[in-house]
Structure formats: structure tokens, C-alpha cells
C-alpha positions as CSV (number, residue, x, y, z in Angstrom):
1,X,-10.5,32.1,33.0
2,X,-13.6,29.8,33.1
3,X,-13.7,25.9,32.4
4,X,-14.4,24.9,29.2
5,X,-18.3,23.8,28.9
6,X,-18.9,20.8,28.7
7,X,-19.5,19.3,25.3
8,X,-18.9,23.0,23.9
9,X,-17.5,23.1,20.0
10,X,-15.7,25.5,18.5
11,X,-14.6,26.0,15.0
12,X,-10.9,24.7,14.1
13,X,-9.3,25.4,10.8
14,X,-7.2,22.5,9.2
15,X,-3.7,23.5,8.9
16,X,-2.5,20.1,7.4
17,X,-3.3,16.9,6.0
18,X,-0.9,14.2,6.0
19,X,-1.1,10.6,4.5
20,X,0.6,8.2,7.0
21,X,-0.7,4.6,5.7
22,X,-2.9,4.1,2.9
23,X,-5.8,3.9,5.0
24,X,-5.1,6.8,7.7
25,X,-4.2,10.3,8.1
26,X,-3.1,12.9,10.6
27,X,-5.2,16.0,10.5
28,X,-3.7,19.5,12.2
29,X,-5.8,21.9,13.8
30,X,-4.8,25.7,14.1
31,X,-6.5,27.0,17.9
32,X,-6.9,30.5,17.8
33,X,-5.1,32.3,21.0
34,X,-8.6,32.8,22.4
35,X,-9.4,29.6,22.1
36,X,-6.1,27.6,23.7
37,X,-6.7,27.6,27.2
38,X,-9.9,25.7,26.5
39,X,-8.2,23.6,23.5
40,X,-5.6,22.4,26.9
41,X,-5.4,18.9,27.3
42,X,-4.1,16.2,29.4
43,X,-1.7,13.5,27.9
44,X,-4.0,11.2,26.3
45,X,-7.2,12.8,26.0
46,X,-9.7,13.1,22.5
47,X,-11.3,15.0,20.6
48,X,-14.7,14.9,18.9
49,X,-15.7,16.0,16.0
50,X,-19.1,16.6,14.3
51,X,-20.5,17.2,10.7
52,X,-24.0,16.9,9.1
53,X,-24.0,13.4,7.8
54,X,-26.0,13.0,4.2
55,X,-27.9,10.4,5.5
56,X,-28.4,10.2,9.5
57,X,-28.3,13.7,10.2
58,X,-25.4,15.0,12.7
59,X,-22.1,12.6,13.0
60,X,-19.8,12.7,15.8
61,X,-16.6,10.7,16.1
62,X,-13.7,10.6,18.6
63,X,-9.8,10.9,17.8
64,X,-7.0,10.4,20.2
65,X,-4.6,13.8,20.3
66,X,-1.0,12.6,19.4
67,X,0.6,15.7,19.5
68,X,2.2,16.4,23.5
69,X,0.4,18.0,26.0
70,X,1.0,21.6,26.9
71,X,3.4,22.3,29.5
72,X,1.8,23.0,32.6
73,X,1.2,26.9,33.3
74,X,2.7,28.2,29.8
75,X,0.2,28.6,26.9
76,X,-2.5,26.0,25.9
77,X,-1.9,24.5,22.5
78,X,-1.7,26.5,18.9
79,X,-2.2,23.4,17.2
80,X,-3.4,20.2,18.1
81,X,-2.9,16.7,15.7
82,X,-4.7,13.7,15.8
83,X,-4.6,10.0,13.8
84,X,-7.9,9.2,11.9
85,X,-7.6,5.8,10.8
86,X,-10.6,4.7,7.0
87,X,-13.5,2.6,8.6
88,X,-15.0,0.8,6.2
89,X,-18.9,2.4,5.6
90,X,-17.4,5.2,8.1
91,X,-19.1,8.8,7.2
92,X,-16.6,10.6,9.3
93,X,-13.2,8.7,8.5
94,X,-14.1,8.9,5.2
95,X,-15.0,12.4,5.0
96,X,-11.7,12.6,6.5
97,X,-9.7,10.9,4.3
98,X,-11.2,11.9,0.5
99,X,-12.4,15.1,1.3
100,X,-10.6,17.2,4.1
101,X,-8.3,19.7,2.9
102,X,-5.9,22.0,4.4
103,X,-7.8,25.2,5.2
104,X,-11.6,23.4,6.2
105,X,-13.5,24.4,9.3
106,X,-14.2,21.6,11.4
107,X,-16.7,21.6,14.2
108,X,-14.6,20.2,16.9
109,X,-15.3,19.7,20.7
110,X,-12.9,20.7,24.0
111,X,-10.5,17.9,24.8
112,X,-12.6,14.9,27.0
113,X,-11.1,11.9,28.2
114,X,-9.7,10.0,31.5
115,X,-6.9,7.8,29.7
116,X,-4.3,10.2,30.7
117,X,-0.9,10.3,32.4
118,X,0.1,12.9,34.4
119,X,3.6,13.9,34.8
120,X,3.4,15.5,37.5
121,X,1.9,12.6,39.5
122,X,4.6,10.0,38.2
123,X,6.8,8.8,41.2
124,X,10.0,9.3,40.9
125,X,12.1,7.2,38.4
126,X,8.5,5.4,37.3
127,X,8.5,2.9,34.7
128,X,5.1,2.5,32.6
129,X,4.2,0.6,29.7
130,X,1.5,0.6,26.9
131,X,0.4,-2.6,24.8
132,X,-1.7,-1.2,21.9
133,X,-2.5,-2.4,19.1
134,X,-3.8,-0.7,15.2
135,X,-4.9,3.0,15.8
136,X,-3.9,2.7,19.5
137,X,-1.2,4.1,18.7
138,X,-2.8,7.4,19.0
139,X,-2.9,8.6,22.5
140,X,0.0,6.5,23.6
141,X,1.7,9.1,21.2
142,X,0.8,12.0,23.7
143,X,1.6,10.1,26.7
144,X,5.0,9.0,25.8
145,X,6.2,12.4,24.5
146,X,5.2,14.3,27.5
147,X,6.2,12.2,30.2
148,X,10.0,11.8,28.6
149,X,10.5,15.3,27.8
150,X,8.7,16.7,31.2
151,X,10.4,13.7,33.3
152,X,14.1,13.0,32.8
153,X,14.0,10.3,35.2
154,X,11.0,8.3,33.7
155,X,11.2,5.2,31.5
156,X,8.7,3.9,29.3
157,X,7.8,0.0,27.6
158,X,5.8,0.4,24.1
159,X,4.1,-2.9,22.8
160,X,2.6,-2.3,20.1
161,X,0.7,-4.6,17.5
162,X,0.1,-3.9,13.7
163,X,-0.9,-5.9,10.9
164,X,2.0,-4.9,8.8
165,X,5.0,-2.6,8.2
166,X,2.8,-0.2,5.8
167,X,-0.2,-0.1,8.0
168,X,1.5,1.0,11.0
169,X,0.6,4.4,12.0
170,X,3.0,6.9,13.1
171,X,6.1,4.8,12.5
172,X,8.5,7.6,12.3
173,X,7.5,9.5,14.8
174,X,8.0,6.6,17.3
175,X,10.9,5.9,15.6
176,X,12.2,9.7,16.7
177,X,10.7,8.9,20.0
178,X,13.6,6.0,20.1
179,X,16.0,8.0,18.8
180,X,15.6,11.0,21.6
181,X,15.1,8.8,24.0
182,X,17.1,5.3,23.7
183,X,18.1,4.9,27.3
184,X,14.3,5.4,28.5
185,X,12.1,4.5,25.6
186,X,11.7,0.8,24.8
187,X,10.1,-0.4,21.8
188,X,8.5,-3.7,21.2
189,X,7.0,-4.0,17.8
190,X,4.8,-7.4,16.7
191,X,3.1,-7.9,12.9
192,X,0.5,-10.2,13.2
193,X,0.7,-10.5,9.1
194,X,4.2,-10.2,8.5
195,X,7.0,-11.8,9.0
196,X,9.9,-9.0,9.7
197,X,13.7,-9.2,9.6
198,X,14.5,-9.0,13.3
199,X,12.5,-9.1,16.1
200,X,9.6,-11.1,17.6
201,X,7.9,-13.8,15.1
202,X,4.7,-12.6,13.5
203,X,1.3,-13.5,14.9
204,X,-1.5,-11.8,17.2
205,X,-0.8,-10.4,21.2
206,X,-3.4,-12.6,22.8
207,X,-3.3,-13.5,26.4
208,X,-1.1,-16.6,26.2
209,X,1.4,-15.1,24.1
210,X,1.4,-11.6,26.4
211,X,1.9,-13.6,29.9
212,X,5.7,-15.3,27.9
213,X,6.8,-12.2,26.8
214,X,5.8,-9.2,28.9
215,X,8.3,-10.7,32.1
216,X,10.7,-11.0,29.6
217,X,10.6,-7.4,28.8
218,X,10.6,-5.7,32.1
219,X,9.8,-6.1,35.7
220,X,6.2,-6.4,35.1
221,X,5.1,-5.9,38.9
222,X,7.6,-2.9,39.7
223,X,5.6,-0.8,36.4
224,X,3.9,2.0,38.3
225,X,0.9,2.1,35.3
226,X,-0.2,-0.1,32.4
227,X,-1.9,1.5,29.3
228,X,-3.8,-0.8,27.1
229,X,-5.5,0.8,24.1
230,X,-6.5,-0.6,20.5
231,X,-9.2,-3.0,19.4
232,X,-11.8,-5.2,22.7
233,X,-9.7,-8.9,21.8
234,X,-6.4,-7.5,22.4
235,X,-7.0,-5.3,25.6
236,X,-9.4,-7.8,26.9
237,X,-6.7,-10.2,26.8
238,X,-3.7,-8.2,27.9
239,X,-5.6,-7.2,30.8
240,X,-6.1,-10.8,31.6
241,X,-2.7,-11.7,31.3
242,X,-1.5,-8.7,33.4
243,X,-3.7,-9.9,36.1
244,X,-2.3,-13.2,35.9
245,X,1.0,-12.1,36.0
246,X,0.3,-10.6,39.8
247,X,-0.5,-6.9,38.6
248,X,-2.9,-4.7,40.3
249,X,-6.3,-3.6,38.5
250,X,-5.9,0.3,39.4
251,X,-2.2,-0.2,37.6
252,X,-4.3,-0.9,34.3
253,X,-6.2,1.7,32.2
254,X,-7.7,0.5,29.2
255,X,-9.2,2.6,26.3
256,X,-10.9,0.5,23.4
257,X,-11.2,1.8,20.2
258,X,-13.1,-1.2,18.6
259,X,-15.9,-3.2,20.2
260,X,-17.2,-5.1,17.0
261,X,-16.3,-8.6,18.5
262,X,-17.8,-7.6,22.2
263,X,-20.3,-9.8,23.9
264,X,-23.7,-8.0,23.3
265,X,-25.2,-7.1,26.7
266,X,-27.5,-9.5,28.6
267,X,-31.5,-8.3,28.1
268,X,-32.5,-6.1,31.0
269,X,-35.4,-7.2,33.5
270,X,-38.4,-4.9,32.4
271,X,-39.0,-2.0,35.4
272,X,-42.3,-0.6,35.7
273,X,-40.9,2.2,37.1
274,X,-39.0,3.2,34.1
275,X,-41.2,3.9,32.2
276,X,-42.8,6.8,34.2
277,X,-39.6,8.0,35.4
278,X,-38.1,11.8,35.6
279,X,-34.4,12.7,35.2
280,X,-32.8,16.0,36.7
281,X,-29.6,16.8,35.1
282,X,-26.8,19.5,36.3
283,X,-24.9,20.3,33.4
284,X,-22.1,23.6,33.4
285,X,-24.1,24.9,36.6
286,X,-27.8,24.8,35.8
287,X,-30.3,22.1,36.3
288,X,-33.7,20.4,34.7
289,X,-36.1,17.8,35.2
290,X,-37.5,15.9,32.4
291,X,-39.5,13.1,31.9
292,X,-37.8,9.7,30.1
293,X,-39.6,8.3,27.6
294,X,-40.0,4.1,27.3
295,X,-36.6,2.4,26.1
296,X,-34.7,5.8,25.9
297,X,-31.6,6.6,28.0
298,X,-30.8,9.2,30.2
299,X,-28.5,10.9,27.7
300,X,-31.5,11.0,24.9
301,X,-33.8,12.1,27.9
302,X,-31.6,15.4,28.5
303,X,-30.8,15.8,24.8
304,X,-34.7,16.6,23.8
305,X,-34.0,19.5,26.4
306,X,-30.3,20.3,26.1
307,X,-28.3,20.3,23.0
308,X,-25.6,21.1,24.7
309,X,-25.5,17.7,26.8
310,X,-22.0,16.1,26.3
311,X,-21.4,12.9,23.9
312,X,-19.6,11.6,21.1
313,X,-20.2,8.0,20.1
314,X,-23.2,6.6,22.1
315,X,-22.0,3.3,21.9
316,X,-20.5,3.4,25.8
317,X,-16.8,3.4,24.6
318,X,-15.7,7.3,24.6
319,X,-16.9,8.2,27.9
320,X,-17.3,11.8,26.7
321,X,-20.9,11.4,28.7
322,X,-19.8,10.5,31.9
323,X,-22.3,11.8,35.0
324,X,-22.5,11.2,38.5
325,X,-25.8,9.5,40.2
326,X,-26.7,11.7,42.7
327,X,-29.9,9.8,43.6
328,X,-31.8,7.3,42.1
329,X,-31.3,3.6,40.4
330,X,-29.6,3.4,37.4
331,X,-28.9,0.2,34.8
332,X,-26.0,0.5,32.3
333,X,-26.3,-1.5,29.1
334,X,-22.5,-1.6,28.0
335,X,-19.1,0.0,30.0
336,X,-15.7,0.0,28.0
337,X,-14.9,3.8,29.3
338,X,-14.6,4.2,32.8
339,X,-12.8,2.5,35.4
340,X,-13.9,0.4,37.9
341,X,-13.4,2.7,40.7
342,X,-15.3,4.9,38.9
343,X,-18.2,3.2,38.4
344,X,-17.7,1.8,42.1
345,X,-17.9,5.8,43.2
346,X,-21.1,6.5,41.3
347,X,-19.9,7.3,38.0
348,X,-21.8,6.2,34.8
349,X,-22.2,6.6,31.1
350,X,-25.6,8.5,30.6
351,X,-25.6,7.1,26.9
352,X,-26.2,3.6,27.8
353,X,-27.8,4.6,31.3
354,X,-31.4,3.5,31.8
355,X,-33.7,4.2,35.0
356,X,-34.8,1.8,37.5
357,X,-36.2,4.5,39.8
358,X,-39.0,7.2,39.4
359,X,-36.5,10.1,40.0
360,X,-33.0,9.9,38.9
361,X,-30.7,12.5,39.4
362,X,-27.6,13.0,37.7
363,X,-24.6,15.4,37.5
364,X,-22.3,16.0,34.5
365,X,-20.4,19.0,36.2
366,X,-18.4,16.4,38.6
């Protein structure tokens, strides 16, 4: 069978809506059997979904998949669940939450995403851990169901951070996590709001707080992968205290699902080449050159002349866009999606990508 396309949607049918907190949901979607094998997803990975907004035209969003990750070579997935958590003034959350009922059609893209663990490529008897925090919850979900159940031999260290008991997402469903698993599943829970009856002390996981408690956990340096998701504050500063604790940056992946508190990035040098520059594009095997207009980025470029072109959130925090630089200079406004050895190997995010070069040229298929 063929790849998926890139950015391709397909229409899923709602099977369920379920109320977890008073300000989030879980919404099931049925895949039809012709439709599985592109709806298969790695441990982790999201999905984005699209409507026409009433106001700014189309709306995409992202949301993690919390339901495990196929078995590898049995069937792709009949259904696939994920957490969407109200945003206040959001058009899609809130579409979501008031009007979404079992038995809708949603637009919803193939699976994207590079947070992911692979089973497969855990060494043997690995330990990981996650420190998330909110709606972070979500992917770690998908990562910690199908490592345990695909490796008997793995153990896993949850962190997690919520404001209170009733906002907490998905609390029985780690709480059956715990149960199947209570030799290899450790659960750390922290309120930052709420006192609770045993257990750490309330108050947030910043870095000073992380850097006491996480050796007190688990040997942090013998963890073979670190998984930070949830809001820029908290994994900014759990990746600072892993580093200070010794740990190596390719042991940490980091998915952030807020950047509202983010420094905004530093004004660009003007380039008089940008302004007259072309873009090529390879996108699912065929290629175009187009010219880039003043202030726009490569993505908008290659959207005036393919719809198809891959994205979800435009604000450089997905990654759904991710291309290779095959020539050419590029500048990058904001980065909270791809790794460092990514970007180090020529990777970028064609939504916040502008040109410094006449001719750019850059490859979605790799």
C-alpha cells in the first residue's frame, strides 16, 4: 500500500463523546477498514483537524492520540481517541465541547508527529519517564500503554502536574495504567492548587523544585528517554533541571502544547534578497517553483499553489510542516517542534521559515 499523503484529510465519524473534566473531552473516531493503514500511528503522534470557522475562514487544531498504538504488522487502528481540552476564545475546542455529537463527520488529517516512542527501539529492560503537565497528559497516554503492554521488561516514571483533582484529565485511565502495571508503572502526581491527602505538597514543577525531587524518584542518569510535554514554563524548566542534573540533550524530547508565556522572537535583519526570492517545493513526489511574496513564509508561499501543503497550527509548535532545505538560506522565526538534531541536519518549520536567498529549495517528502 502507498504512504499516506502528506497533509491528506479524510472524513472520521464520531463514535463517542465523553466529558472527563468540566473543561475537556475525549472524542472517538470510527476509521473505516480502507482507511486504517493510513489512520496507523506511532505512540505519541496527533492529529489535526479542520472545520470552516464563522469568522476566519478554515480552522485547524492539533490533538495528541491517547488511545495505544497499533501493534506492529496487525491491522491499523478502527478507532482512534484523543483529549481536547476548552480554550478560552478557542473556535475549535469549543466547537468541540458544546457542539460535537456522537455520529458528526470531522475533517481530520493522517497521524503527524515526532514525539513518539518506539517499542521496538527500547533497549532492553529501559526505564523512561515523562513530566507533563495539564493536557500533556495526552500523548504520554499512548506512549505508556504501548510500551508496557508491547515490552514486559520496560519500566516507566509519570510526573505529572495539574491544577486540581477535577481538572485532571484522564485520571482513571492512568489510574488502570497503575493498576495493570504496578511493578513497572510509577506515578508521581503534583496539584499546584490543591492541597491533597497524601503525596507531594501542592505548588508548581519549576526547575528548582524538579532538580530535589526527580533523583529522589529514580536514577535520573540511567533513564534511557525523557518526555516533557504540557505548557513552555514547565518544559522549559524541566529541561533545565534535567540538564543540570547531568542528562543528555538527545535523552529529552519535548512537545509544548502552550507557548502564551514564550519570549517573542528577536526582529529579523531586513534581506534584500527576500523579497525577490523563488521557492521550489517537493511535496508527495512532485515539485514547483513559486515566487515569495514580501513578509510571507515559505509555507504561505507553497499554499497559494498547493492546498495540499501540510500544517496545522502556524504558530511553529506542531511541526506538522516540517521540510528539509535542500538549497538555499533560510531564517526561522520561532522553533518549539523539532529537535535539535533536526534542525542541526537541515530540518525546518516552513510555517515560520522565511528566505534569505533568491532560490530556496525545500522538501516535505523527507
Amino acid at each position: 500500500m502507498a504512504a499516506p499523503r502528506h497533509g491528506a484529510f479524510h472524513s472520521l465519524t464520531v463514535a463517542a463523546v465523553d466529558r472527563l473534566t468540566d473543561d475537556s473531552v475525549a472524542l472517538t473516531l470510527s476509521v473505516p477498514a480502507e482507511l486504517r493503514e493510513e489512520y496507523r500511528h506511532a505512540p505519541g503522534q496527533h492529529l489535526a483537524m479542520r472545520r470552516q470557522g464563522a469568522e476566519r475562514g478554515e480552522v485547524r487544531r492539533t490533538y495528541s492520540i491517547c488511545s495505544p498504538a497499533p501493534a506492529a504488522g496487525g491491522h491499523g487502528p478502527a478507532e482512534l481517541r484523543v483529549g481536547v481540552r476548552l480554550v478560552e476564545g478557542g473556535e475549535f475546542s469549543t466547537y468541540a465541547h458544546k457542539e460535537v455529537t456522537p455520529g458528526d463527520v470531522l475533517d481530520v488529517m493522517v497521524p503527524a508527529g515526532r514525539f513518539v516512542l518506539d517499542p521496538a527501539a527500547a533497549p532492553e529492560g529501559g526505564h523512561y519517564a515523562a513530566i507533563v503537565g495539564g493536557s500533556g497528559i495526552t500523548p504520554l497516554l499512548s506512549i505508556v500503554s504501548t510500551l508496557l503492554a508491547a515490552r514486559p521488561d520496560a519500566r516507566f516514571c509519570l510526573v505529572r502536574s495539574d491544577r486540581t483533582a477535577a481538572s485532571t484529565m484522564f485520571l482513571e485511565e492512568v489510574a488502570d495504567l497503575k493498576d495493570r502495571y504496578p511493578e513497572r508503572f510509577q506515578l508521581v502526581t503534583v496539584l499546584s492548587r490543591e492541597e491533597q491527602e497524601a503525596g507531594l505538597p501542592s505548588g508548581r514543577l519549576d526547575e528548582e523544585r524538579l532538580t530535589g525531587l526527580l533523583p529522589a524518584l529514580l536514577p535520573v542518569g540511567s533513564v534511557a528517554g525523557w518526555f516533557l510535554c504540557g505548557p513552555y514554563g514547565l518544559v522549559q524548566g524541566a529541561e533545565r533541571a534535567l540538564r543540570g542534573l547531568g542528562v543528555d540533550r538527545d535523552r529529552i524530547h519535548e512537545e509544548i502544547f502552550h507557548v502564551d508565556n514564550a519570549p517573542a522572537p528577536a526582529p529579523a535583519a531586513a534581506s534584500v534578497s527576500s523579497s525577490h526570492s523563488r521557492v521550489t517545493a517537493r511535496l508527495d513526489g512532485r515539485s514547483g517553483t513559486w515566487p515569495v511574496q514580501d513578509g510571507e513564509s515559505l509555507l504561505d508561499a507553497v499554499l497559494r499553489n498547493r492546498a495540499d501543503a501540510p500544517y496545522a497550527c502556524k504558530g511553529g509548535v506542531c511541526g506538522t510542516c516540517r521540510a528539509f532545505v535542500v538549497r538555499g538560506e533560510v531564517r526561522m522565526d520561532r522553533n518549539y517542534a523539532l529537535e535539535e538534531h533536526e534542525t542541526e541536519a537541515g530540518f525546518v518549520l516552513a510555517c515560520q521559515s522565511h528566505p534569505e536567498s533568491e532560490e530556496v529549495e525545500i522538501d516535505f517528502d523527507r
